[in-house]
C-alpha positions, 0 to 999 in steps of 0.5 A: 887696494893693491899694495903697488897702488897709494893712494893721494888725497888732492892730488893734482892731475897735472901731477901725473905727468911729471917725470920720474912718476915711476921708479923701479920695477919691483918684480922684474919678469913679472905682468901688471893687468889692470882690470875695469869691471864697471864705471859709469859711463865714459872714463880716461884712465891714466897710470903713473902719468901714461893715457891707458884708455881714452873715453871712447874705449873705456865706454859704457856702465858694464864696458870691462877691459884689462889693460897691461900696465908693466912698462909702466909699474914702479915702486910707488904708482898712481891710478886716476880714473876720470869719469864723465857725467852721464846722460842716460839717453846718450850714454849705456849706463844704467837708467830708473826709466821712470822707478823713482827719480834720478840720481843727481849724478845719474849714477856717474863714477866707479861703481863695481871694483878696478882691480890690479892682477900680477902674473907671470908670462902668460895669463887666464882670461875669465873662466868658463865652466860648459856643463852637459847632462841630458835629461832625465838628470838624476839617471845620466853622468854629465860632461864638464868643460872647463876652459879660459883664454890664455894670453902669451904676454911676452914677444916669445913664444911660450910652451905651458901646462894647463892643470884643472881641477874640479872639485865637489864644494861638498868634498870628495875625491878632486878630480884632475887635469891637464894638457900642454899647449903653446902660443906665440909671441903675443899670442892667445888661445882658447885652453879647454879640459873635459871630464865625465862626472859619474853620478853628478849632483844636481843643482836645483831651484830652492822649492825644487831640490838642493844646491850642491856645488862644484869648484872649477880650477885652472892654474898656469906653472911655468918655469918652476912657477906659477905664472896666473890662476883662476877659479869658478863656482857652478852647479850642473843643470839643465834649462831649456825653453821653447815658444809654445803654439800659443806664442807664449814662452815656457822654461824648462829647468832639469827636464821639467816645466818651470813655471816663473814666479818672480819679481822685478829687481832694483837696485839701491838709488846710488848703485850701493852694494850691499851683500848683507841686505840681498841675503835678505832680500832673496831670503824674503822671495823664497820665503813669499814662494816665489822662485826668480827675480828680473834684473833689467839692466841692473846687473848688480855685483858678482856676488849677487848671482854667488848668494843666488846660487847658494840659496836657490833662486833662478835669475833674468839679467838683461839690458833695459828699455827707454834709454840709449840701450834701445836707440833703435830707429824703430822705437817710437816711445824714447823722450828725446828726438831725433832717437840716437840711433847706434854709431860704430863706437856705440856698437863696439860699447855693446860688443864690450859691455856683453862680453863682459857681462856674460863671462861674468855670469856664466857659471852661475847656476841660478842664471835662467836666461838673458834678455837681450832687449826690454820694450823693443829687441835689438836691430840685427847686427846689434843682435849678432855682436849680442850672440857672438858675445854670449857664444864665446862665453859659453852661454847655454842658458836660453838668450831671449829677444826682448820682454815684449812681443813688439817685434824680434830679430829672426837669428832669435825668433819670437820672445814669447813675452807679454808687456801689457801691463798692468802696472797701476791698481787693478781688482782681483778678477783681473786676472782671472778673465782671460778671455778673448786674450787678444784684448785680456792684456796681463790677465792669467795666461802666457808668460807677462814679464813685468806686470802688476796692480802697482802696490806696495803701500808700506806700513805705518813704522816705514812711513814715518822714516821719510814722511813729513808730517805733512807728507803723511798728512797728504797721503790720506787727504789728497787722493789725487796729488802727485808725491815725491815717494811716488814715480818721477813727475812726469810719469802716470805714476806720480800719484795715486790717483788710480789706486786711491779710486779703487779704495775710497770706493770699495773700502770707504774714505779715510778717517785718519792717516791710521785707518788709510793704511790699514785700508791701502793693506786689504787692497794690496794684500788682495791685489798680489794674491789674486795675481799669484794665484791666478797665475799659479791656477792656470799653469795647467789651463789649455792656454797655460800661465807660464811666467809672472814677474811682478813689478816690482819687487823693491824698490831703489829708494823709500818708495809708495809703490811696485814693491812686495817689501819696502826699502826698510825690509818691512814686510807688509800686505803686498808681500803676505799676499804674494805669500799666500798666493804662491804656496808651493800646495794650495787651494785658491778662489777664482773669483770670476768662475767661483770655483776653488783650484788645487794647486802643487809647484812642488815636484814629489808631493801628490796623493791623497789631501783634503780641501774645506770650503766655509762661507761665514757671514760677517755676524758669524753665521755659516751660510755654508760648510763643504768637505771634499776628497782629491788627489793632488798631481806634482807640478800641476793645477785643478778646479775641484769644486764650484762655490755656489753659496757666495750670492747672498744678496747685498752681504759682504762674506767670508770664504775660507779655504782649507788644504789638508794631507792628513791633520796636517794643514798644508794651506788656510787661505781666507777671503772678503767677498762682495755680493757683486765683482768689480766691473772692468772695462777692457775696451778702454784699457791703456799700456798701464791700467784697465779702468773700472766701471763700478766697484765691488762694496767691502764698506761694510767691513768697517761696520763690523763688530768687534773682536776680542782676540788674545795673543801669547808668544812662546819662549825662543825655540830650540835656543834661537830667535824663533817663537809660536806665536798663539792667536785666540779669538774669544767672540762669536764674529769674526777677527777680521785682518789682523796683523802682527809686527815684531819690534824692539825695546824703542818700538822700532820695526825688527827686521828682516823678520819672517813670519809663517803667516800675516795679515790673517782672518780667524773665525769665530772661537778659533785658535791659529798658531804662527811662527816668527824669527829673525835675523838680527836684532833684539825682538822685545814687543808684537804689535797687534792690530787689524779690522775689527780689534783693539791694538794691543802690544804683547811682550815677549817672555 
């Protein structure tokens, strides 16, 4: 708080309006600038008893204004903020559309920081940062702007000096600049300065390269002083994209194309920021392999785009679907009639929320684009206050209409997204049958901007947190109910109908709360895997796989679905599937050709590598055994050999995939095949699902025979929490799915935790090492379980 604001337990409004609210000025010559940067949705805002903005103004969730409060500072001030209750139909805040239920606030208050700036008679608006360097990036110098608004806060007219400075975060020798300038009374300009970085350093995706960063400085002195400053952060990239022949966006990111793999965001329930918790939650997308994250309408905090910036993962704000944000009289799904199509006052909230948004934004690196629309794009003239808003930025990141292919303004031209599901379960040969793509929906081709199989069952240790007993209770013996901890009641997915027909089917009912887990597992683990491969494996296709986002990565609250970690940040099949599937080299099984695919996202692995295919029956027998040479090529996917052992008839097998440089294993990838695929019906398809005709048989895993598998864990490496950990299966079958959780001295699930590998399948008499660490905490026991072992607990030493 600042030190001229107090603040009063029970004050009374009418206390305000007293007079003699304000006392002296405490620093005469001196300006007060009171800045909002989020409320939610509509406020007045009053100071020391003075109406600064009524709640047609202060308007809107991401509405930011700076308001000059001098005349009215004193000694001792009082800041109100009345907010009005939000209705996110008529109101621009941020909705959960039908993610989990509403807030019972609908999110109404303050919800990023009210800020009190002091500066002298002339001020800085929000810094930008203009970057310029052509590509090939490692062989050009770039050009740097830097530039603000400055605002002339007195009734003469005022002759300053602007001083910049950029400055490598790394060090080095600071770079300097300056200028003179003059504005009239009351006046503003634009104050720009330019440099020529010789030799700059890149700023690159996390799997890509390094994250070096440059402070950028402005500051004002006048008459002796220094009358305001300001300061940004940014990296120097390049990022483009186009609409390729195929109508299907492709991203480009320092002169190379940038494949996107990612996630959908949410942010917590009741809009809580926490820095320590998305530290975590990016570690664990770049830990999965993945290399964005999608944040419809939910904008978040600064500080989530500094930690991204830092840790190298790229980023898609954008505004949402389904609410008033997209009141357009040609969107036909909103939930109220007649549609509350835009006002002038909705169009000046608009015009505010971008402008705020995108100053905000802009010199953040790890920005990839913003999205204007979700479901629909924007009318016409809102599309233009959207552009003009990002122009005056600085924006030079890629503005995209909307997520979906509905329709599109001509000042921005076609998205090049698709939207057509799935959201809910679908087999993993989904994704490999593309063709005809007119009626092959989110399978593996094109860009899909929010798609997936809908799962994210978490795991035994985070159930038990906001379950009931009987809650758990109805999770394995009602199929068909609808659950609170699912989506909201009058969505398709209040229950698990959909994903429960999948697996009583393939894997056989339940025969406990303990063995539906374990189940809900296998079919998530397979279902993010086969998606990320897919996508992964057709990115060289002739019709390439250009961007997945997966919805979603997390969830807003304990959740039973879209996540690839729960809410607690317990990693379980959805997110080792995903890590499996996005390794940046690896060998890959399409399911619908039965050919295995070689795959590098890397941008300076190639050469020579090994690729071993192994067919293993579930007694242990190998059906088969192949061995084969191939030379992998940066940033591209292959087919290099066709699985023709896999048609035993009415056997379930085993394939294991194997991608080697040398002795060196670059990827063990191990898959559970039935004798026939899941058959899908694609004619009867809906906007969230493709139905299923007949499933493929794994009721045969449950009559596997055991396996007698020891676990041993290593002393802490190199002094920190890091542990081998060993893995040994003594019996001549497979060890089918097991799994490992780290916990503490009360059996309570350590978290974050990164494992190297998870959920794992080891042939017969095969030993398989895996690293472990973590964050916080102390790590005391790992539990082991899975198919076809005994649970076990293994102390650490």
């Amino acid at each position: 708080m600042h030190p001229l604001l107090r603040y009063y337990q029970g004050l009374e409004i009418s206390q305000l309006f007293l007079p003699g609210t304000s006392s002296r000025h405490p620093n005469p010559g001196k300006h007060y600038l009171l800045q909002t940067n989020g409320i939610s949705s509509k406020a007045d805002v009053f100071f020391n008893g003075h109406h600064i903005a009524n709640k047609s103004f202060q308007s809107g969730g991401y509405g930011g204004h700076t308001y000059d409060i001098s005349e009215f500072v004193g000694g001792e001030n009082a800041l109100l903020i009345q907010t009005y209750p939000t209705d996110y139909n008529y109101d621009f805040a941020q909705g959960f559309v039908d993610w989990n239920p509403y807030p019972a606030d609908n999110g109404t208050g303050i919800w990023r920081n009210v800020t009190i700036k002091e500066t002298g008679p002339v001020a800085l608006g929000p810094l930008s940062v203009l970057t310029y360097v052509p590509v090939p990036v490692e062989k050009h110098s770039a050009v740097v702007t830097v530039r603000a608004n400055v605002m002339n806060l007195e009734n003469t007219t005022v002759t300053f000096r602007v001083d910049g400075l950029i400055s490598e975060e790394a060090g080095g020798i600071p770079h300097k600049l300056e200028e003179s300038f003059t504005v009239g009374p009351l006046g503003s300009t634009v104050v720009a300065l330019s440099l020529t970085l010789e030799n700059p350093k890149i700023w690159w995706p996390k799997q890509w390269g390094g994250q070096p960063l440059y402070n950028a400085q402005l500051s004002l002195p006048t008459k002796g002083a220094l009358s305001d400053s300001t300061e940004a952060v940014f990296g120097i990239r390049n990022i483009t994209s186009t609409v390729n022949s195929h109508d299907d966006r492709i991203f480009t990111l320092n002169g190379h194309p940038f494949q996107v793999l990612g996630g959908g965001y949410s942010p917590d329930i009741f809009l809580r920021w926490d820095s320590a918790k998305f530290a975590a939650q990016a570690q664990y997308v770049l830990d999965m392999g993945l290399n964005t994250i999608r944040l419809e309408g939910k904008m978040e905090h600064p500080e989530l785009y500094e930690i991204a910036d830092r840790m190298g993962l790229m980023v898609i704000p954008g505004w949402e679907c389904c609410d008033k944000w997209e009141a357009w009289s040609y969107n036909d799904e909103l939930s109220v009639s007649p549609v509350p199509v835009w006002d002038a006052d909705d169009y000046a909230t608009a015009n505010d929320s971008m402008r705020h948004e995108s100053a905000m934004l802009q010199t953040h690196p790890s920005v990839l684009a913003y999205l204007v629309g979700s479901d629909f794009w924007p009318n016409d003239q809102a599309t233009a206050i959207y552009a003009d808003a990002l122009a005056e930025a600085g924006w030079q990141t890629p503005i995209v209409a909307s997520a979906s292919k509905r329709g599109y303004p001509q000042l921005l031209g076609p998205s090049g997204m698709k939207m057509d599901g799935p959201y809910d379960w679908v087999p993993p040969n989904y994704w490999y049958d593309p063709e005809p793509s007119a009626d092959r929906l989110g399978a593996a081709f094109g860009f899909g901007s929010e798609l997936g199989a809908g799962v994210g069952t978490p795991e035994l240790g985070s159930l038990r947190k906001f379950l009931s007993e009987d809650d758990l209770t109805d999770l394995w013996t009602k199929p068909n109910k609808g659950l609170f901890h699912m989506s909201t009641a009058v969505s398709q997915f209040h229950d698990r109908s959909i994903y429960n027909d999948g697996l009583y089917h393939r894997y056989g009912a339940p025969m406990s709360l303990e063995d539906y887990v374990l189940k809900a597992q296998m079919m998530d683990y397979e279902a993010t895997r086969a998606q990320f491969e897919a996508y992964s494996a057709m990115w060289s296709a002739e019709r390439p796989a250009t961007g997945a986002v997966y919805w979603m990565l997390n969830n807003a609250w304990p959740s039973l679905h879209w996540n690839q970690f729960d809410y607690y940040l317990q990693p379980a099949g959805s997110y080792f599937g995903t890590k499996t599937g996005s390794r940046i080299e690896h060998v890959a099984y399409d399911y619908v050709a039965k050919k295995v695919y070689l795959i590098n996202h890397s941008l300076d692995r190639e050469g020579p590598r090994t690729v071993k295919v192994e067919v293993l029956t579930m007694n242990g027998t190998v059906m088969s055994s192949d061995t084969i040479s191939v030379s992998t090529q940066p940033n591209q996917s292959m087919a290099v050999i066709e699985v023709s052992t896999l048609a035993a008839p009415g056997v379930v097998v085993f394939l294991k995939l194997v991608l080697l440089d040398g002795t060196q294993t670059l990827s063990r990838n191990v898959y559970w095949v039935a004798p026939t695929l899941d058959a899908l019906d694609w004619d009867n398809s809906t906007w969230y699902h493709t139905p299923v005709t007949k499933y493929a048989n794994y009721t045969a895993l449950s009559r596997l025979s055991a396996a007698n598998i020891s676990v041993s864990a290593s002393q802490p490496l190199c002094g920190g929490s890091a542990r081998a950990v060993m893995l040994e299966n003594h019996s001549p079958v497979p060890a089918f799915f097991v799994r490992l959780n780290l916990v503490d001295a009360h059996d309570g699930d350590v978290v974050p935790v990164l494992w190297s590998d998870n959920y794992v399948t080891l042939w017969p008499h095969e030993k398989l090492e895996l690293k472990v660490s973590y964050i916080s905490g102390t790590a005391a026991t790992i539990q082991v379980s899975g198919g076809n072992v005994a649970a076990a607990e293994v102390r650490l030493p």
